[in-house]
PDB file of N, CA, C, O and CB in Angstrom:
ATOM      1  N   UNK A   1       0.850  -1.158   0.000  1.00  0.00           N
ATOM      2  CA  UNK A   1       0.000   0.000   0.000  1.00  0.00           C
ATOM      3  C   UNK A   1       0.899   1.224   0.000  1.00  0.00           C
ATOM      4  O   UNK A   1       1.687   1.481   0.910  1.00  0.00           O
ATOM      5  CB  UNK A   1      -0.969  -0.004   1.214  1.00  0.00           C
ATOM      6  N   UNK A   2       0.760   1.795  -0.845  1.00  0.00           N
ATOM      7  CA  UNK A   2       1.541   3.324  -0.675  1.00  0.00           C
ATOM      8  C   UNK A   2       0.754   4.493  -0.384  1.00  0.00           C
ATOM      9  O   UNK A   2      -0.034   4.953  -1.210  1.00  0.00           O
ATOM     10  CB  UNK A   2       2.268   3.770  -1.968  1.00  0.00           C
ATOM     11  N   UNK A   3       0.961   5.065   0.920  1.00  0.00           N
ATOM     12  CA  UNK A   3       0.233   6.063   0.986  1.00  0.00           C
ATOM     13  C   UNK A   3       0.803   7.969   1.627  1.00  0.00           C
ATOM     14  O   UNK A   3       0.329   8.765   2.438  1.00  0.00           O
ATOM     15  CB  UNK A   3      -0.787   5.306   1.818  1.00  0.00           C
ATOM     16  N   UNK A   4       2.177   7.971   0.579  1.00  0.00           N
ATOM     17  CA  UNK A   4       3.050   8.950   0.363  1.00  0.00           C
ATOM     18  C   UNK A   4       3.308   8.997  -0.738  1.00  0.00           C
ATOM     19  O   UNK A   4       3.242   8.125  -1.604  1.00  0.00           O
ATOM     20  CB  UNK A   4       4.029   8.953   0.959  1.00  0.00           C
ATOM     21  N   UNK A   5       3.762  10.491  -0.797  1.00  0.00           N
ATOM     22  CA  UNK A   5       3.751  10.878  -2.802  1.00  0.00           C
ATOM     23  C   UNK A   5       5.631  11.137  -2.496  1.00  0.00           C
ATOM     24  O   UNK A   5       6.038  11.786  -3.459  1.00  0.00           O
ATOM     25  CB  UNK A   5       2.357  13.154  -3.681  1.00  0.00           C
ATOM     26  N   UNK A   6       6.955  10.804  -1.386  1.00  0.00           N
ATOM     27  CA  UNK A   6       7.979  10.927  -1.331  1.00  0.00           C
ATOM     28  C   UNK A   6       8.111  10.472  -2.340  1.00  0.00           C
ATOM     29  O   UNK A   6       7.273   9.855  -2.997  1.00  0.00           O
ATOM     30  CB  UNK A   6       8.547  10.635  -0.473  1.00  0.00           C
ATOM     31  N   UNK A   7       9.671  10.829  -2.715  1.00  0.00           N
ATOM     32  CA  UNK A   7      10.181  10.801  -3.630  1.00  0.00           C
ATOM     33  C   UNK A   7      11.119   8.976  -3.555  1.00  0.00           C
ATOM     34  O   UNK A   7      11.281   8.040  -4.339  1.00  0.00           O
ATOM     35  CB  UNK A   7      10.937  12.294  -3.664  1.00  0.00           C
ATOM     36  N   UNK A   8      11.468   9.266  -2.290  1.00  0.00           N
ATOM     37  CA  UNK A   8      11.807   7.594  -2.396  1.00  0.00           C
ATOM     38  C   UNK A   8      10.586   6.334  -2.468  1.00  0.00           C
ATOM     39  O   UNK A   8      11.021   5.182  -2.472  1.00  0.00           O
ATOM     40  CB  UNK A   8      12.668   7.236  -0.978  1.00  0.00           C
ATOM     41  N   UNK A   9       9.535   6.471  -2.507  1.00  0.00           N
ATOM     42  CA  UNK A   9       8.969   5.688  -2.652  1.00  0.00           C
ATOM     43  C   UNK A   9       8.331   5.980  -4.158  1.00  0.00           C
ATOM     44  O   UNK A   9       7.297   5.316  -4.234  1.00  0.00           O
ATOM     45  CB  UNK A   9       8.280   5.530  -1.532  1.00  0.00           C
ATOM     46  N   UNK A  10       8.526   6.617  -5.213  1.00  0.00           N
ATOM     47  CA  UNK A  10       8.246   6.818  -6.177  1.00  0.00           C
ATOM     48  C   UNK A  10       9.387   6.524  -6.887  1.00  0.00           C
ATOM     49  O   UNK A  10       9.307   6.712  -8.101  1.00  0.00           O
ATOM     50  CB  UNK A  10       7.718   7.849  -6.255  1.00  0.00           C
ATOM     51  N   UNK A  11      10.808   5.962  -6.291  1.00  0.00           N
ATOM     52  CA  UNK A  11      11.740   5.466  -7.440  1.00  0.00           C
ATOM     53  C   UNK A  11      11.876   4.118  -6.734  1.00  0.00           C
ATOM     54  O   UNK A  11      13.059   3.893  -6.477  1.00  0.00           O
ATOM     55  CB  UNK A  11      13.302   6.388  -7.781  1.00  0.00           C
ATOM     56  N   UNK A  12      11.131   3.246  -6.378  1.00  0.00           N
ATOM     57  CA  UNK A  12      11.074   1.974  -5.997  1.00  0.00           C
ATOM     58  C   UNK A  12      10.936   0.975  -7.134  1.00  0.00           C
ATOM     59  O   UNK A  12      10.010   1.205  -7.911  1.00  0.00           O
ATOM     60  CB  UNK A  12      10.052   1.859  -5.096  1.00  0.00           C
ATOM     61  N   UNK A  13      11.644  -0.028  -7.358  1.00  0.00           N
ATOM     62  CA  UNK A  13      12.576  -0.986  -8.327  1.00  0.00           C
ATOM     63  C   UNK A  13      11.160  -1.735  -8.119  1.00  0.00           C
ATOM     64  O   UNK A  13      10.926  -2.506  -7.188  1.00  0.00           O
ATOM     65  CB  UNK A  13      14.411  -1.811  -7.793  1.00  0.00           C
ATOM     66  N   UNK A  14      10.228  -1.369  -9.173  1.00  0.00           N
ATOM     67  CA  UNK A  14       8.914  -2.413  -8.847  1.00  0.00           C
ATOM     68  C   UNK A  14       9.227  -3.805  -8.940  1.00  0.00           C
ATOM     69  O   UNK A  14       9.075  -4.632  -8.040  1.00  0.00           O
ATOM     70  CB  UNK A  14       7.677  -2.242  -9.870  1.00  0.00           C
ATOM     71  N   UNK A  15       9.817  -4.073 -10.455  1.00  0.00           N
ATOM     72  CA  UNK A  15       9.883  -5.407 -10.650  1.00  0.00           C
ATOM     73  C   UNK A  15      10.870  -6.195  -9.204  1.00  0.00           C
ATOM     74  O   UNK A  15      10.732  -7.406  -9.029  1.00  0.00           O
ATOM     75  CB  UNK A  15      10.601  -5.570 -12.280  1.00  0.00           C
ATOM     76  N   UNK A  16      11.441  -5.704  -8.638  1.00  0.00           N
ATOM     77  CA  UNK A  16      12.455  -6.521  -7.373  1.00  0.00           C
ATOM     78  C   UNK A  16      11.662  -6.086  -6.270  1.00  0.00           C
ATOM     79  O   UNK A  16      12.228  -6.275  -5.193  1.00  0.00           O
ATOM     80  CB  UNK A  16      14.305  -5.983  -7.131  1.00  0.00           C
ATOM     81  N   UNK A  17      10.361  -5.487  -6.183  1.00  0.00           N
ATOM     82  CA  UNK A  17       9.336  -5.817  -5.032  1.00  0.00           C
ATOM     83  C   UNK A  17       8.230  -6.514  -5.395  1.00  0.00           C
ATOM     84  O   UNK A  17       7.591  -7.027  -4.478  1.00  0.00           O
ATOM     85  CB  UNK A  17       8.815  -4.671  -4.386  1.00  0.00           C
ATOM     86  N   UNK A  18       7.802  -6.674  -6.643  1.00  0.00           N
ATOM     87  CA  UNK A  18       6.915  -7.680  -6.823  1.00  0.00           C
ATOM     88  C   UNK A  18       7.550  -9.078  -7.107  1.00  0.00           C
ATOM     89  O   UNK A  18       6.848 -10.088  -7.150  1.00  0.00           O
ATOM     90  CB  UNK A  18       6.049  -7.282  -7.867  1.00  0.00           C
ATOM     91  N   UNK A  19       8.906  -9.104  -7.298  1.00  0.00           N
ATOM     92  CA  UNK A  19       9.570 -10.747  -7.082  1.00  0.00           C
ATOM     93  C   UNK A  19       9.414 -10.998  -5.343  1.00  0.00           C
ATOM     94  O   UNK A  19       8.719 -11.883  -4.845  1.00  0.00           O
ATOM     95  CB  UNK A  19      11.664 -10.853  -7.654  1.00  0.00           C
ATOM     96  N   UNK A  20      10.068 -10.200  -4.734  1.00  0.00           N
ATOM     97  CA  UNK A  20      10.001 -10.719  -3.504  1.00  0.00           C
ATOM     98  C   UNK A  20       8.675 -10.693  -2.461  1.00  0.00           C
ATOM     99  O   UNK A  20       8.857 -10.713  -1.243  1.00  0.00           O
ATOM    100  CB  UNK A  20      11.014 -10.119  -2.968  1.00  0.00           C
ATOM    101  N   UNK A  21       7.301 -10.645  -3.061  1.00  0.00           N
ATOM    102  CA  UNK A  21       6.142 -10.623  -2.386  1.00  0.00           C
ATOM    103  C   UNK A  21       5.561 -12.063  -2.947  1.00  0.00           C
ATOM    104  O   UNK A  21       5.757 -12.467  -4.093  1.00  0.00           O
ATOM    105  CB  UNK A  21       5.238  -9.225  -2.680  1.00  0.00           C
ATOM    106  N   UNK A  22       4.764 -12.809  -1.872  1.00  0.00           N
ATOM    107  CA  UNK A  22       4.261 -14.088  -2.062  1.00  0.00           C
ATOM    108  C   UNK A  22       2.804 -13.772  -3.680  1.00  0.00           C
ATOM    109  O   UNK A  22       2.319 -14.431  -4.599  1.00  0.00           O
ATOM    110  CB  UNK A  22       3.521 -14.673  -0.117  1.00  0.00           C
ATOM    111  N   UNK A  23       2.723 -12.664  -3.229  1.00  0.00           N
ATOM    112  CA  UNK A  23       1.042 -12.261  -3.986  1.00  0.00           C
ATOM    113  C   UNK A  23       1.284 -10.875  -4.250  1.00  0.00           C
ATOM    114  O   UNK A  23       0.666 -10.077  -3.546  1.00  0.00           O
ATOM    115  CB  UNK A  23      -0.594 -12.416  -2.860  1.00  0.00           C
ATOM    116  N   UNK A  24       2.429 -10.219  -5.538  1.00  0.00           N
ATOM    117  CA  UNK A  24       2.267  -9.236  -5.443  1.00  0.00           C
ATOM    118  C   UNK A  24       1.107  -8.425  -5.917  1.00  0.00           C
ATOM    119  O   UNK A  24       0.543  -8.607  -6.996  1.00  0.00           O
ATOM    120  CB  UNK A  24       3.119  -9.008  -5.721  1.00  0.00           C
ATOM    121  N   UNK A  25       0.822  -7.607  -5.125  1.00  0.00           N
ATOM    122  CA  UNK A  25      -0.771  -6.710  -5.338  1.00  0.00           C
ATOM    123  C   UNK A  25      -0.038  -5.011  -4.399  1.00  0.00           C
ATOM    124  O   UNK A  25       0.843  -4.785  -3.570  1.00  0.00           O
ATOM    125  CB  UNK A  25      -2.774  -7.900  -4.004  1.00  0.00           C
ATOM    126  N   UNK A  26      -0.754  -4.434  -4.949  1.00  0.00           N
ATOM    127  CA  UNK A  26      -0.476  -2.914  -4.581  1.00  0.00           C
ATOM    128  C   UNK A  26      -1.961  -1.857  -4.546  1.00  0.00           C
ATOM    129  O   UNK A  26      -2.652  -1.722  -5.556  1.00  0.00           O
ATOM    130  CB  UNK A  26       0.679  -2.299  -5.877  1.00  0.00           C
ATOM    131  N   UNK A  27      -2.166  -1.425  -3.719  1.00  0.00           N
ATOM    132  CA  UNK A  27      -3.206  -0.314  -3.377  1.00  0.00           C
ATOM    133  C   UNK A  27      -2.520   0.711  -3.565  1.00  0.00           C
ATOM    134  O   UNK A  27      -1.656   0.750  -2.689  1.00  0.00           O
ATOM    135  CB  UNK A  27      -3.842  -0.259  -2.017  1.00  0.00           C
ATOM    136  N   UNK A  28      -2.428   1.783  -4.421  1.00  0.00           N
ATOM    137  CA  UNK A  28      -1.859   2.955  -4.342  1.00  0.00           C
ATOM    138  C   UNK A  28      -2.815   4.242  -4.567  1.00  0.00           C
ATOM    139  O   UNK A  28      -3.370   4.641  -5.591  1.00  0.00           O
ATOM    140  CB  UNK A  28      -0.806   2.894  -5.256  1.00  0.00           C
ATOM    141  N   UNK A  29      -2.810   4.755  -3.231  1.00  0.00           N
ATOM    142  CA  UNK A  29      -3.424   5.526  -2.492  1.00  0.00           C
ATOM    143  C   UNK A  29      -3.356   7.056  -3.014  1.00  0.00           C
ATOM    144  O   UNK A  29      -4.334   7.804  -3.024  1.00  0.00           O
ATOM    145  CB  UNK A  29      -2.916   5.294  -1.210  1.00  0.00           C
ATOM    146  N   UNK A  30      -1.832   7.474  -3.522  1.00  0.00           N
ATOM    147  CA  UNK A  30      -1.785   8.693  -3.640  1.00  0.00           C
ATOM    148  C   UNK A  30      -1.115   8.417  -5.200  1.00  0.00           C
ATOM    149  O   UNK A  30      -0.189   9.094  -5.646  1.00  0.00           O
ATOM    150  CB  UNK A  30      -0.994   9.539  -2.379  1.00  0.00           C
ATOM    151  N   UNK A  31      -1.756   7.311  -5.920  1.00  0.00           N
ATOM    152  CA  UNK A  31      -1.351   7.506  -7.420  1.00  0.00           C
ATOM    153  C   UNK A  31      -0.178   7.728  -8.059  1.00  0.00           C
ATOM    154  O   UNK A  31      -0.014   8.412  -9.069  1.00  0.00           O
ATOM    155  CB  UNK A  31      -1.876   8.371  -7.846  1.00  0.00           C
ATOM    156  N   UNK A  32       0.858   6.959  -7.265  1.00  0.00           N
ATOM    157  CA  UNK A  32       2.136   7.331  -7.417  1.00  0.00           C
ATOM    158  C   UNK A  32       2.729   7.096  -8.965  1.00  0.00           C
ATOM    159  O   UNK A  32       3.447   7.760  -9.712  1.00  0.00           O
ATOM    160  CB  UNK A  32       2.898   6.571  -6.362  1.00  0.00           C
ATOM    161  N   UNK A  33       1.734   5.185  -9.097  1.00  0.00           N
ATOM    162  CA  UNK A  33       2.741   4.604 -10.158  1.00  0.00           C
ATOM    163  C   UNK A  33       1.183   4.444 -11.309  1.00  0.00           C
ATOM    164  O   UNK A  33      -0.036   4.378 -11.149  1.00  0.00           O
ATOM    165  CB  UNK A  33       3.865   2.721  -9.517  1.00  0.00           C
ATOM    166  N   UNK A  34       1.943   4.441 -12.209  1.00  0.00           N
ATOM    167  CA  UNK A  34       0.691   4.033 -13.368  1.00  0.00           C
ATOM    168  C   UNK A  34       0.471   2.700 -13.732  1.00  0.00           C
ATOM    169  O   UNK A  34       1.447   2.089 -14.168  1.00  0.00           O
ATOM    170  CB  UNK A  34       0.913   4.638 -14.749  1.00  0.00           C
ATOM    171  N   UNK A  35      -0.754   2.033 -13.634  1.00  0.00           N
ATOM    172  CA  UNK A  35      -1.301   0.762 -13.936  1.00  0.00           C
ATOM    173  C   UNK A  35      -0.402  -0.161 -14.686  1.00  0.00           C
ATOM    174  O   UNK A  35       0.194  -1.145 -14.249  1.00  0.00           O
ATOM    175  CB  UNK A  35      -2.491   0.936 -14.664  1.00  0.00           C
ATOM    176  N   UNK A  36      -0.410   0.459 -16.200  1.00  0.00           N
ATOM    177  CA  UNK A  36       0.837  -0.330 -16.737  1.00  0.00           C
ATOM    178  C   UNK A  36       2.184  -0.850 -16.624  1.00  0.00           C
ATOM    179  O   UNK A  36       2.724  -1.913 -16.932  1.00  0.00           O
ATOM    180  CB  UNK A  36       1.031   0.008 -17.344  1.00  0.00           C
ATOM    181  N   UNK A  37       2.611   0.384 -16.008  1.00  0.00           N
ATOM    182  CA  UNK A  37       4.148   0.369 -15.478  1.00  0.00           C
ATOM    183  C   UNK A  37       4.007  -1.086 -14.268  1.00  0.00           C
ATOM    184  O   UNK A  37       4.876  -1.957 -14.313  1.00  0.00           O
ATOM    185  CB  UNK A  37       4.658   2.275 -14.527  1.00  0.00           C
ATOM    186  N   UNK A  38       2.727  -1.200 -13.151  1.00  0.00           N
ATOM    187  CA  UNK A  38       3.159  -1.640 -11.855  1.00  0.00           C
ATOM    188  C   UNK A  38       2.852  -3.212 -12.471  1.00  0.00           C
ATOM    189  O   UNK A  38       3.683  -4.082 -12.207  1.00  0.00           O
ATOM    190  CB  UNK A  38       2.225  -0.964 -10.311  1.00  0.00           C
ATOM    191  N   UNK A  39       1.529  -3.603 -13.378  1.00  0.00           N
ATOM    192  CA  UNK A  39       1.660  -4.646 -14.002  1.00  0.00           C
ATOM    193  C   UNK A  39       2.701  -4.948 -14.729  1.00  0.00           C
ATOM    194  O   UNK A  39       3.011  -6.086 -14.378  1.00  0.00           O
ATOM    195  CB  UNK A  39       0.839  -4.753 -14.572  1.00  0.00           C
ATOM    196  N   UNK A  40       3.594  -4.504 -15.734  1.00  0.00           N
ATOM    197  CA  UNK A  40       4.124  -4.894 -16.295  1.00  0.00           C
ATOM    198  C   UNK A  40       5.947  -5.383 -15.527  1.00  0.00           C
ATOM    199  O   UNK A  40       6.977  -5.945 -15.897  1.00  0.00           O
ATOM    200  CB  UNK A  40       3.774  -4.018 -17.293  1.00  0.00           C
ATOM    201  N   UNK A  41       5.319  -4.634 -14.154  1.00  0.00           N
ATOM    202  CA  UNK A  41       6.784  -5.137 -13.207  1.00  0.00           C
ATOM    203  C   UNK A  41       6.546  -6.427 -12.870  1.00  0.00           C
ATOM    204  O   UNK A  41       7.486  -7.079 -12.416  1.00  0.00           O
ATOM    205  CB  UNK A  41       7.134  -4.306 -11.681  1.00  0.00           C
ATOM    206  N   UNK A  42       5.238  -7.041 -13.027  1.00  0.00           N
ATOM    207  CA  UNK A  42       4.841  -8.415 -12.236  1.00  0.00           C
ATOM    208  C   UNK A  42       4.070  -8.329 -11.573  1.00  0.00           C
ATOM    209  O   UNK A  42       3.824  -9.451 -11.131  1.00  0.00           O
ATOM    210  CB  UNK A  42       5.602  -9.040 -11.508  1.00  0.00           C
ATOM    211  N   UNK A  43       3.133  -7.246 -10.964  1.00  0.00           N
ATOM    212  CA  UNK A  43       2.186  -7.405 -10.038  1.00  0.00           C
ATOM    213  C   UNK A  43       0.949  -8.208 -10.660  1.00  0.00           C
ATOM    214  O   UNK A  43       1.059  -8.717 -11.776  1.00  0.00           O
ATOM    215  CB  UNK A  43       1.825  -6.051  -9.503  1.00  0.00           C
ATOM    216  N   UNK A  44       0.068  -8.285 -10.106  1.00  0.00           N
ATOM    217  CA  UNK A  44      -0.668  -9.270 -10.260  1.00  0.00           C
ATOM    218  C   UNK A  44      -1.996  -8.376 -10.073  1.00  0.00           C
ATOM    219  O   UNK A  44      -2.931  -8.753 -10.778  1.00  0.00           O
ATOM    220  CB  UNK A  44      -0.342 -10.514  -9.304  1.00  0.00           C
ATOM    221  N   UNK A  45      -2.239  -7.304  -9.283  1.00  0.00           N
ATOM    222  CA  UNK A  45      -3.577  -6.577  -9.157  1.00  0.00           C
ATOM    223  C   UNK A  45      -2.635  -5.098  -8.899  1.00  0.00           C
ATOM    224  O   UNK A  45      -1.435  -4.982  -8.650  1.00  0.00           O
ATOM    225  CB  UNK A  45      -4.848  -7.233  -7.673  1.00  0.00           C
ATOM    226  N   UNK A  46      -3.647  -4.109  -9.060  1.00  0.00           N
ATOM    227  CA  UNK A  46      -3.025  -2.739  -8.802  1.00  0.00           C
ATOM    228  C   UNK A  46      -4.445  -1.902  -8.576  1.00  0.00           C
ATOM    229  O   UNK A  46      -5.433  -2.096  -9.283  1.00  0.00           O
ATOM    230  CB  UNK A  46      -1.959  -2.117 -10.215  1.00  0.00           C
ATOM    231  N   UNK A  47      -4.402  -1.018  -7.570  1.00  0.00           N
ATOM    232  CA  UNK A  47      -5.777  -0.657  -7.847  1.00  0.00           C
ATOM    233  C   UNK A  47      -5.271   0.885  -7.233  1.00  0.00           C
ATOM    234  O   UNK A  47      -4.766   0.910  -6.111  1.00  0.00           O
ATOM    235  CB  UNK A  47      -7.210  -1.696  -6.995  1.00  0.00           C
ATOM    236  N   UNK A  48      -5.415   2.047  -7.949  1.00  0.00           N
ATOM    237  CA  UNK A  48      -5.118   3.466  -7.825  1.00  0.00           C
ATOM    238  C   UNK A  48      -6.212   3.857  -7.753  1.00  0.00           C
ATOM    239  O   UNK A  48      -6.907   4.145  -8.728  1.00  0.00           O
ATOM    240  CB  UNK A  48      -4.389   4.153  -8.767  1.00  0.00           C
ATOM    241  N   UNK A  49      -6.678   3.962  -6.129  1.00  0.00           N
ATOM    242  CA  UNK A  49      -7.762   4.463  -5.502  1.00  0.00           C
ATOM    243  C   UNK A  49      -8.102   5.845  -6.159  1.00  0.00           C
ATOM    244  O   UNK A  49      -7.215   6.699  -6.147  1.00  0.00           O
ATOM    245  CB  UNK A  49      -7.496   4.539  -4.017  1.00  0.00           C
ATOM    246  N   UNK A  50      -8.911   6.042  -6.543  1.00  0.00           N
ATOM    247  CA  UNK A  50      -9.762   7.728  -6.849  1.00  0.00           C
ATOM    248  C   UNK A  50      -9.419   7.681  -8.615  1.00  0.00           C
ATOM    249  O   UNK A  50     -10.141   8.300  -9.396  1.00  0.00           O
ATOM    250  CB  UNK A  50      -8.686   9.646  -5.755  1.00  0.00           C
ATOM    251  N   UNK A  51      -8.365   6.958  -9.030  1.00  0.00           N
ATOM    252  CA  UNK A  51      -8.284   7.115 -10.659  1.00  0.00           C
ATOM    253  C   UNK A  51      -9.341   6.717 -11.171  1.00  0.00           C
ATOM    254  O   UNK A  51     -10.116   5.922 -10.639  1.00  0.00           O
ATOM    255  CB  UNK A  51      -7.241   6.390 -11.386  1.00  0.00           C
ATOM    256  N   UNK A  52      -9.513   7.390 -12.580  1.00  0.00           N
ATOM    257  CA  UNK A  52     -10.758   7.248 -13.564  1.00  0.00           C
ATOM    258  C   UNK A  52      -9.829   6.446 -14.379  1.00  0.00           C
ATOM    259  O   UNK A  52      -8.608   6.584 -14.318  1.00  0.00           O
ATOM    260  CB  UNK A  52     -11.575   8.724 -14.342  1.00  0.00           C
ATOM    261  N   UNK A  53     -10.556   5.433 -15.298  1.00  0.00           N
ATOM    262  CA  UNK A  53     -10.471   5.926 -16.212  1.00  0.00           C
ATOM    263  C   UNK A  53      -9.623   3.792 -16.275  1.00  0.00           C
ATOM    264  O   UNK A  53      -9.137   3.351 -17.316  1.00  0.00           O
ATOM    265  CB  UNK A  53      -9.727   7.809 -16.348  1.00  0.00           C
TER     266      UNK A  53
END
């Protein structure tokens, strides 16, 4: 769940946090990362609370 717009958590190595999670999935709260980008690291669900679209 990310729920800071910092700057270190907006250059986080998706693909080497969705290897090391049993079920990677991500809630991102303050819309940090874009849908495509967090799937295409390996996640498995992504859901950017308040985005349209």
């Amino acid at each position: 769940m990310v729920l800071t717009e910092w700057n270190e958590f907006r250059a986080l190595d998706l693909r080497e946090l969705a290897g090391r999670m049993a079920c990677p999935r991500m809630a991102d709260l303050r819309n940090v990362y874009s849908p495509g980008d967090v799937r295409a690291a390996g996640f498995v669900a992504y859901e950017g609370v308040g985005r349209r679209g």
